[in-house]
C-alpha positions as CSV (number, residue, x, y, z in Angstrom):
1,X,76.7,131.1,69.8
2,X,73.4,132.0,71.2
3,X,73.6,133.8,75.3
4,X,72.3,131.9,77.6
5,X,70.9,133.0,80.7
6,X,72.1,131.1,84.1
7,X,68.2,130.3,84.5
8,X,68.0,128.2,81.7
9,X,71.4,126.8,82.3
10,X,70.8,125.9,85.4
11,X,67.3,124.1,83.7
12,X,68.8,122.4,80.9
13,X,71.2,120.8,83.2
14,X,68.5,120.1,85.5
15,X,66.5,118.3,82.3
16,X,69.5,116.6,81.5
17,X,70.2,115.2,84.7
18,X,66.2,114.0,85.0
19,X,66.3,112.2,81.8
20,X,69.6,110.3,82.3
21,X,67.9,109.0,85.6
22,X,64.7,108.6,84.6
23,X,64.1,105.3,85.9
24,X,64.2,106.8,89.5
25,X,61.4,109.5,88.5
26,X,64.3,111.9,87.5
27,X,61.7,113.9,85.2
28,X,59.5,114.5,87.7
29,X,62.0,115.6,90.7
30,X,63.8,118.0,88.1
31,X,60.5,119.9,87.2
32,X,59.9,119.9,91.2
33,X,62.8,121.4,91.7
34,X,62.7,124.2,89.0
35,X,59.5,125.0,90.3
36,X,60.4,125.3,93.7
37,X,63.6,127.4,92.2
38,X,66.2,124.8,93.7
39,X,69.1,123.5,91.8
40,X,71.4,119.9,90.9
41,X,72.6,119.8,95.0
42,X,68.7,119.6,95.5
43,X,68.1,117.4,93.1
44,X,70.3,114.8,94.1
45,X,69.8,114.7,97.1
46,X,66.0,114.1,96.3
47,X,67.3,111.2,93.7
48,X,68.6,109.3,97.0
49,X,66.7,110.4,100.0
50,X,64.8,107.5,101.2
51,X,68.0,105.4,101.2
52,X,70.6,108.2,102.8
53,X,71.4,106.9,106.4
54,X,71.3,103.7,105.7
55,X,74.4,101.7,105.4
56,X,75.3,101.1,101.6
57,X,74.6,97.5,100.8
58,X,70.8,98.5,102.6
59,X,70.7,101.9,100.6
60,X,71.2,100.0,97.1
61,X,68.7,96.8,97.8
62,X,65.8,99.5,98.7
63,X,66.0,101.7,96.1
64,X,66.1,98.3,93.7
65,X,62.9,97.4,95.6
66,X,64.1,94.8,98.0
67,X,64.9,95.1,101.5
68,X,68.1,92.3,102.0
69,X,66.9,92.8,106.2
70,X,63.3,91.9,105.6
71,X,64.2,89.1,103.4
72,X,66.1,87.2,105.8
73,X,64.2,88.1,108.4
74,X,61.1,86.3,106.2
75,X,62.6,83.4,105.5
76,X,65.8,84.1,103.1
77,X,68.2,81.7,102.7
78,X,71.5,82.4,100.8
79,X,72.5,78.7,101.7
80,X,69.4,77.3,100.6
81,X,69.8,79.3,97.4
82,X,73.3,77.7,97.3
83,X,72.1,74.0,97.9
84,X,69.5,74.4,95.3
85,X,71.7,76.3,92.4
86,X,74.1,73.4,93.0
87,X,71.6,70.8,93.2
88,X,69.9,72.1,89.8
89,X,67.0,72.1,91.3
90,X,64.5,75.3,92.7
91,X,61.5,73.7,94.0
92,X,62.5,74.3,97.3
93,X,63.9,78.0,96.8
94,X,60.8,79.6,95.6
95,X,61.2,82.6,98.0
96,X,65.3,83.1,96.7
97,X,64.5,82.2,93.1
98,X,61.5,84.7,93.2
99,X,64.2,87.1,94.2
100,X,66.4,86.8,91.9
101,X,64.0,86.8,89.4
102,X,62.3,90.3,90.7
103,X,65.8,91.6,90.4
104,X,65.5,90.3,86.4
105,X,62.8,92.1,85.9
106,X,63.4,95.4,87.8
107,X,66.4,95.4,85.8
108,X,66.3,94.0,82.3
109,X,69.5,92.0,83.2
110,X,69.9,88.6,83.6
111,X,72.0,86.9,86.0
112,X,74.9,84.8,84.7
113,X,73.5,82.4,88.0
114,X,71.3,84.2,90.3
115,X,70.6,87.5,92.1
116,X,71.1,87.6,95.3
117,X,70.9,90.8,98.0
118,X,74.6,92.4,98.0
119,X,77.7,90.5,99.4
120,X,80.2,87.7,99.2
121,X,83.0,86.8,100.9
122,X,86.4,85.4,99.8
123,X,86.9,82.7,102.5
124,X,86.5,78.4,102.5
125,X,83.9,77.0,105.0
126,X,84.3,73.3,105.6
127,X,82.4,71.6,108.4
128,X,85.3,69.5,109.4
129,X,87.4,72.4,110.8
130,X,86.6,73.9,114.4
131,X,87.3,77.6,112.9
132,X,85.5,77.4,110.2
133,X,81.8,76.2,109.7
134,X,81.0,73.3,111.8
135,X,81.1,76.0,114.2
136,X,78.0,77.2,113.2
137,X,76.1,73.9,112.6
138,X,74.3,72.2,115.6
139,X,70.5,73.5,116.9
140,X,72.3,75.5,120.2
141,X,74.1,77.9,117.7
142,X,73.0,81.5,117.3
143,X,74.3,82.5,114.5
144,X,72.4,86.3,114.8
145,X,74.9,86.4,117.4
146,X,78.0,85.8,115.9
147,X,80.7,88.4,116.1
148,X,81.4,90.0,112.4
149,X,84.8,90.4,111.6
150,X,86.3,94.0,112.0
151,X,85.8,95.9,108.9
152,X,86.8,99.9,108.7
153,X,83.9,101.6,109.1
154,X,81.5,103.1,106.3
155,X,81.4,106.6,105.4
156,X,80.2,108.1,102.2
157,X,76.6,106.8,102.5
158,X,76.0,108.6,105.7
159,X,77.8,111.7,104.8
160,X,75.0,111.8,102.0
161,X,76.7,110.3,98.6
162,X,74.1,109.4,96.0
163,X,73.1,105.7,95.6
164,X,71.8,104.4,92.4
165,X,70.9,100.4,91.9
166,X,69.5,98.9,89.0
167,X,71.5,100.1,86.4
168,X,72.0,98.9,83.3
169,X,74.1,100.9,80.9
170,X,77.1,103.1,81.7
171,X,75.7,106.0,83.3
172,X,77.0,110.1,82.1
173,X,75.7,112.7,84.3
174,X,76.2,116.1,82.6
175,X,77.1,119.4,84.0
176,X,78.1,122.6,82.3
177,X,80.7,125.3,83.6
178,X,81.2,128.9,82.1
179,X,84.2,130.1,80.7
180,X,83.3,133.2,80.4
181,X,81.3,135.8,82.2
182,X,79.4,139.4,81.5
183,X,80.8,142.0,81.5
184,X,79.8,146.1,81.6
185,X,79.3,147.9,77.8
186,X,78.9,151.2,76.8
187,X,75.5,152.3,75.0
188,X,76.1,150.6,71.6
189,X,79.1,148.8,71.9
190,X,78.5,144.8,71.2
191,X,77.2,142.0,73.7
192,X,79.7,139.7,75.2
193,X,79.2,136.2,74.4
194,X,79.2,133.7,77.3
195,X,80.7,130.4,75.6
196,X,79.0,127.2,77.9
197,X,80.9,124.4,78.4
198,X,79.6,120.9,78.9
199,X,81.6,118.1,80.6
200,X,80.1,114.6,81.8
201,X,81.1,112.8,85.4
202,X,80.9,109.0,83.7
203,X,80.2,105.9,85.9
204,X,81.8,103.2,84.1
205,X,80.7,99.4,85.5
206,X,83.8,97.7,87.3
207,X,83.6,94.2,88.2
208,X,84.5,93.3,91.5
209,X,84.6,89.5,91.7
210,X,85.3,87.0,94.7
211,X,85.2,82.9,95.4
212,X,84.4,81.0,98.0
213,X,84.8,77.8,98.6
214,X,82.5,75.4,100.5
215,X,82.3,71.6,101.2
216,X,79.4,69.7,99.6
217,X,78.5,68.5,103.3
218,X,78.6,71.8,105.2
219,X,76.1,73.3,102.5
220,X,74.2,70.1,102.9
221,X,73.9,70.6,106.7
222,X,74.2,73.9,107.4
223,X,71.2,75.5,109.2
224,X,70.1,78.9,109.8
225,X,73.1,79.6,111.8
226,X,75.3,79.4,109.5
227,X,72.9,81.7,106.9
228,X,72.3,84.7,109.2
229,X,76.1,84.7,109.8
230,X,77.2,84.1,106.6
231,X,74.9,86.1,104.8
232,X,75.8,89.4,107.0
233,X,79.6,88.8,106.7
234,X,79.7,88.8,103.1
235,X,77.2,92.0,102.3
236,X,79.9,93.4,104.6
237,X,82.9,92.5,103.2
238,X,81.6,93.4,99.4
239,X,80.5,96.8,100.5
240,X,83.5,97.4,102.1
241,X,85.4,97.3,98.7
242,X,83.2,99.6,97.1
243,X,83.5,102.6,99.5
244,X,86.8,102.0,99.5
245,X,86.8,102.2,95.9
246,X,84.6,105.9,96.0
247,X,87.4,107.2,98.4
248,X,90.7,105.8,97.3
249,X,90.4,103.8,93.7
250,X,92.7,105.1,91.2
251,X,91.9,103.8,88.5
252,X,94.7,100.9,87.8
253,X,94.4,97.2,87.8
254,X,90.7,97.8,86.3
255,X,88.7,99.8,89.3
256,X,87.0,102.7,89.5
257,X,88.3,106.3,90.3
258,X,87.9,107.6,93.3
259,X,87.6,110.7,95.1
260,X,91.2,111.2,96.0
261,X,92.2,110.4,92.2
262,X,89.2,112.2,90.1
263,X,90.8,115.3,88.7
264,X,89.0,118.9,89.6
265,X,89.1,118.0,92.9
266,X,91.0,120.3,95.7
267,X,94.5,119.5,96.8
268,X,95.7,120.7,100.0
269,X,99.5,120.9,100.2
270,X,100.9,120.4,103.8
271,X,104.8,120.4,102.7
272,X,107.6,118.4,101.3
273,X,107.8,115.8,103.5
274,X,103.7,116.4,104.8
275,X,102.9,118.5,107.6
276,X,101.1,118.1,111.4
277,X,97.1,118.4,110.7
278,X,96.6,121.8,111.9
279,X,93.4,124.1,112.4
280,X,94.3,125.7,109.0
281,X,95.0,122.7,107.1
282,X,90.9,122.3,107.9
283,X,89.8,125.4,106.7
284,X,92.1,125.2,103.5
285,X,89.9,122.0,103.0
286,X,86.6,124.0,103.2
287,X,88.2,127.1,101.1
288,X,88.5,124.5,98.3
289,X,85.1,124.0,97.2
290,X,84.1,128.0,97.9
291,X,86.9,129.3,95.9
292,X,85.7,127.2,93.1
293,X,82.0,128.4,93.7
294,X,80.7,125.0,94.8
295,X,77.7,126.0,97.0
296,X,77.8,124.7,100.6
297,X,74.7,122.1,101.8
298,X,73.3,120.1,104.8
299,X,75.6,117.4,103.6
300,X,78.9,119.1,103.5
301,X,81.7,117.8,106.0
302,X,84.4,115.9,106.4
303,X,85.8,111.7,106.1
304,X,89.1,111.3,108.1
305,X,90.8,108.3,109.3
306,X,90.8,107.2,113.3
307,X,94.6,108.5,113.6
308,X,93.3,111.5,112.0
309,X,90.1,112.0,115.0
310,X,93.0,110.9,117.8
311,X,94.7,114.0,117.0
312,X,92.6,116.8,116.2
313,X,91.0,115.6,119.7
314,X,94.0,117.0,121.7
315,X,95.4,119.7,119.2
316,X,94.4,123.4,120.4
317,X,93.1,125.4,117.6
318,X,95.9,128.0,118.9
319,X,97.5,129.0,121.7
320,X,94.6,128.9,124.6
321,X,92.2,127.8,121.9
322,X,90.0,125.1,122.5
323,X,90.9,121.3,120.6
324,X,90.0,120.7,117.2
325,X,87.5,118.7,117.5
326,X,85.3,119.3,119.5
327,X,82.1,117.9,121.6
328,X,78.8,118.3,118.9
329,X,77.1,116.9,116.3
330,X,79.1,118.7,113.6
331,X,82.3,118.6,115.4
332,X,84.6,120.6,112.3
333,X,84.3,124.1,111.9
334,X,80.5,123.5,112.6
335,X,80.5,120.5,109.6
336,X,79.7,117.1,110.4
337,X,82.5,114.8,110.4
338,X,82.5,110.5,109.7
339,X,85.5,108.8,110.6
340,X,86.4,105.8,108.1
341,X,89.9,103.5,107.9
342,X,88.9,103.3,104.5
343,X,91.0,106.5,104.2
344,X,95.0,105.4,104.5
345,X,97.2,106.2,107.3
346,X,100.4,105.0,105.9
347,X,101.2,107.4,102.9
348,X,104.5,108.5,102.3
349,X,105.2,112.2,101.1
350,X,108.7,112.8,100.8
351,X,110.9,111.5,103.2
352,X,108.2,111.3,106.0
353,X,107.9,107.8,106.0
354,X,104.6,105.9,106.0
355,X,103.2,107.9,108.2
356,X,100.8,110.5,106.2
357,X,96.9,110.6,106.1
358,X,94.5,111.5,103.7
359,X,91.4,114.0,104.7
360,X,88.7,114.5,102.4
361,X,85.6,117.3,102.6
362,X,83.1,117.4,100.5
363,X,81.0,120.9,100.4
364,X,78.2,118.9,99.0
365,X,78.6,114.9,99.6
366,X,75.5,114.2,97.1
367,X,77.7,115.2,94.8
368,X,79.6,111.4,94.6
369,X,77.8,108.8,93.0
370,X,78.1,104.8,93.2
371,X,75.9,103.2,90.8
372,X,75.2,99.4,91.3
373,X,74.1,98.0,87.9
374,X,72.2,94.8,88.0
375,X,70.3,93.2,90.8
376,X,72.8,93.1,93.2
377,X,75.6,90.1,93.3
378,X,75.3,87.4,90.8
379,X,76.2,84.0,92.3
380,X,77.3,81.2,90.3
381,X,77.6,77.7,92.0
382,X,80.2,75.2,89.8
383,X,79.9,72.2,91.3
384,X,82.0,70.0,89.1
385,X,85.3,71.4,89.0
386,X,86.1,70.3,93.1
387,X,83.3,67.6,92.9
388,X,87.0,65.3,93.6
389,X,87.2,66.8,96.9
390,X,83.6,67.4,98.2
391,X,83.9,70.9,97.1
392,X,81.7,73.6,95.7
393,X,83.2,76.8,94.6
394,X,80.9,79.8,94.1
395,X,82.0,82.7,92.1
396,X,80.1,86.1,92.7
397,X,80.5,89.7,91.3
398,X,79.1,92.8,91.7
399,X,79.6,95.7,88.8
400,X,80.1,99.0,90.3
401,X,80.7,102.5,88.7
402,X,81.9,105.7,90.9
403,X,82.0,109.3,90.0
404,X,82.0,112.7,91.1
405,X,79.4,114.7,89.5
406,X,80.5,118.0,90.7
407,X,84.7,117.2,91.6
408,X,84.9,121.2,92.0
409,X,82.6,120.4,95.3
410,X,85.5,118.5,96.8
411,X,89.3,118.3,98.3
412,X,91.6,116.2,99.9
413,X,94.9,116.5,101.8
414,X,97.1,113.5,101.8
415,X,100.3,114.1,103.2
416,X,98.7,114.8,106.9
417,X,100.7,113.8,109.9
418,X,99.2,113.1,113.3
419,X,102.1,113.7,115.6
């Protein structure tokens, strides 16, 4: 087998990566980057800059070309969408059908109803009940000012992962690891061969589907109100699932895996029956990632749950050591920090009870992906199967594939107590 030279490694990898995600100017990036002499952390990163910092569901409509705020803003309507999928008739939805059909065309995939910017929500709205959505029809209702339900907070997309929207196909992003290295000869003695191994991080699409049920009258009457509130509850609740999914899927029951369950990643061991979060159990989580030679970025840090933050807020590094955490903007061993209940507090390790947390860090968040494929979440209004009881049901789904490019880059502890 032919040597090769960690350069070109490091460029066929980088080639590799451009023309898997060529569709988001991959080519070009990598050859800016190999110029400039930077790497694959670079190089992601560049793949999803404009949309890191936003929230997820925002990240994946603007790199698709949309902006879901804007939209609704302008004069979006999901209910009017709604009335006119189940009315069959889209002279009076050109903005929404327009939409949709934008997200056709970005995409080469066609809806199995329409496209519609990310988010649904499992729940029934009938007009008749005081709970539900006759609380949002009448003209002295704001609906902009409608309290959302509380969600656990979102994570991954501010710590830096990688969004991708608009795909397609099932999306492999390659890497290659050494088994061997070089090593010192004599004058004459023979070359050592370095033997290159390739291995793919795979984002398989997962279908997350939901239904909601709404009388015939309240989608008749409903006004915008009812739109603004719904249409931010359910890009909410969908989102939601999905970086739950990057953190915690396992694979099972047909979702996606995770961080916590992709193999590779770091596993920090507090004891048989889990262990108190110390100061150590922290840096054991950094160590991870160095020891396996993932290099450190601007988006390394740390995900922990609320119970997690409580904690390392009044534990003392040592004795006469200052807390954990502490008062900055990378308040971790001088690593920023999000805190999500996306990551459990009720694990059981042993006979601790459910009691146990999981921690993740990442040295290089940029390194998960979450793919959207399609144009966002395709809506489908049946209007004949509840038609008996002045009922629509809509059935939307989202397909969404998760993976770790780099899982050496990572590590979790999940058998963390917090008292």
């Amino acid at each position: 087998m032919q040597m090769l030279g960690q350069n070109e490694i490091a460029h066929r990898e980088l080639f590799a990566l451009g023309d898997m995600l060529a569709e988001y100017g991959g080519q070009r990036i990598a050859l800016d980057v190999m110029k400039r002499g930077g790497g694959k952390a670079e190089f992601m990163s560049r793949i999803s800059e404009r949309a890191r910092g936003e929230s997820l569901h925002l990240a994946a409509d603007r790199l698709l070309g949309l902006d879901a705020a804007r939209d609704v803003v302008e004069g979006y309507s999901l209910t009017r969408a709604l009335r006119a999928a189940m009315e069959r008739r889209w002279d009076g939805a050109g903005l929404e059908k327009d939409v949709s059909n934008l997200s056709t065309t970005i995409t080469g995939m066609a809806p199995n109803g329409f496209f519609v910017p990310l988010g649904v929500l499992a729940r029934d709205f009938n007009v008749g009940t005081a709970n539900q959505a006759s609380n949002f029809i009448g003209a002295s209702v704001d609906g902009g000012r409608a309290l959302d339900p509380l969600r656990k907070a979102a994570a991954i997309a501010r710590m830096g992962a990688t969004i991708l929207s608009g795909l397609k196909f099932t999306l492999s992003l390659p890497r290659f690891s050494s088994s061997s290295a070089a090593a010192w000869k004599s004058e004459v003695a023979a070359a050592g061969e370095v033997l290159e191994q390739t291995s793919l991080a795979t984002l398989t699409p997962k279908r997350c589907p939901v239904t909601m049920v709404l009388s015939r009258q309240a989608l008749l009457q409903s006004d915008p109100a009812l739109d603004v509130s719904l249409g931010r509850h359910l890009m909410k609740a969908i989102m939601e699932q999905v970086e739950y999914a990057a953190l915690n899927a396992d694979g099972t029951s047909d979702s996606p895996v995770g961080l916590r369950s992709t193999s590779g990643v770091a596993n920090v061991i507090g004891g048989t029956d889990g262990a108190t979060i110390t100061f150590a159990h922290l840096a054991d989580l950094e160590n991870g990632p160095a020891v396996a030679n993932a290099d450190e970025t601007d988006f390394s840090g740390y995900v922990v749950n609320s119970s997690t933050r409580r904690w390392l807020r009044t534990a003392p590094r040592g004795t006469n050591l200052p807390f954990i955490w502490d008062s900055t903007e990378r308040p971790l061993l001088g690593h920023r920090a999000a805190v999500s209940n996306m990551l459990p507090s009720n694990l059981v390790k042993g006979s601790s009870g459910a009691v146990c947390s999981a921690l993740t860090y990442s040295s290089d968040w940029s390194q998960l992906v979450v793919g959207i494929y399609g144009g966002g979440v395709d809506m489908i209004v049946d209007r004949v199967t509840l038609a008996d009881l002045g009922k629509v049901r809509i059935t939307a789904s989202v397909l969404v594939g998760v993976g770790l490019n780099q899982p050496a880059a990572f590590s979790k502890m999940d058998d963390g107590k917090t008292a």
